[in-house]
N, C-alpha and C positions, 0 to 999 in steps of 0.2 A: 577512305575517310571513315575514322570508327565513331558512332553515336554512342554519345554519352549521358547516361541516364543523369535526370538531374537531383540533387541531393535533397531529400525530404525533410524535414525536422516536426518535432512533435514534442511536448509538455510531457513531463512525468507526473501523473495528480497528485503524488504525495509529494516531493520535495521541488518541483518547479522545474529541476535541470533540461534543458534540451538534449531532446534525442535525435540523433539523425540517423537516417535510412538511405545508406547508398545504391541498393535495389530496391525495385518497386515492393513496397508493403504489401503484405498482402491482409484481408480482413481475417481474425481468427488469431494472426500470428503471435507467438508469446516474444517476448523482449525482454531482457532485464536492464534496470538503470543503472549506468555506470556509479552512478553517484550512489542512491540510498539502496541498492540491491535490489530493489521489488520487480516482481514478477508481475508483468503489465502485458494486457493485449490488444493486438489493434483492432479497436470498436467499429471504427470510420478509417475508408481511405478518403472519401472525401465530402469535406477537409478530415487531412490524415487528424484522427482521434484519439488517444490510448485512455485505459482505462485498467485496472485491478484485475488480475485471473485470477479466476477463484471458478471452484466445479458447484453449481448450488447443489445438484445432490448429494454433495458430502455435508452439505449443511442443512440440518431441519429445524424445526422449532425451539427441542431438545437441548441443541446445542448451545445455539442465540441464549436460550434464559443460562444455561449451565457457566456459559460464558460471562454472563452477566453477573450472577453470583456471586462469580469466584474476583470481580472487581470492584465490589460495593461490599464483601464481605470481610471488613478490616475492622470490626467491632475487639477485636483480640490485640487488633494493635495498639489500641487508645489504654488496653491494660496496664502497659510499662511506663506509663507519664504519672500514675498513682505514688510511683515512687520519686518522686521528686519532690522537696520541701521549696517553695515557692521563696519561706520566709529567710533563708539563708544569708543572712549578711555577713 
């Protein structure tokens, strides 16, 4: 008689999809969601958890404002609405 592991499932944080785990999880392990692609790892086996991978030493302070910057910095874009005549009938 062969034992059969029982099937795991788990949330992906960014789009919701369930994920299942036909062997046991392990903590650490990367995954990616079938559904939105993301590369996710398991936080918690229990209860089985996932969560974002991501290396923090690739990311320092630097980055965070760099990054921030470069999505609040759309002053150049509100240039091209000057050309528009509002009054056009």
């Amino acid at each position: 008689m062969a034992l059969h592991a029982k099937t795991q499932t788990a949330l992906c944080p960014g789009c919701e999809a369930e994920i299942r785990f036909v062997d046991q999880p392990m903590e650490d392990q990367i995954v990616i969601c079938p559904d939105c692609a993301d590369e996710l790892m398991v936080v918690s086996v229990a209860p089985l958890e996932l969560d974002w991978s991501y290396d923090p030493e690739e990311w320092d302070d630097e980055d965070w404002e760099e990054d921030d910057e470069e999505d609040y910095d759309d002053e150049d874009d509100y240039d091209d609405y000057d050309d528009y005549d509002d009054d056009e009938d």
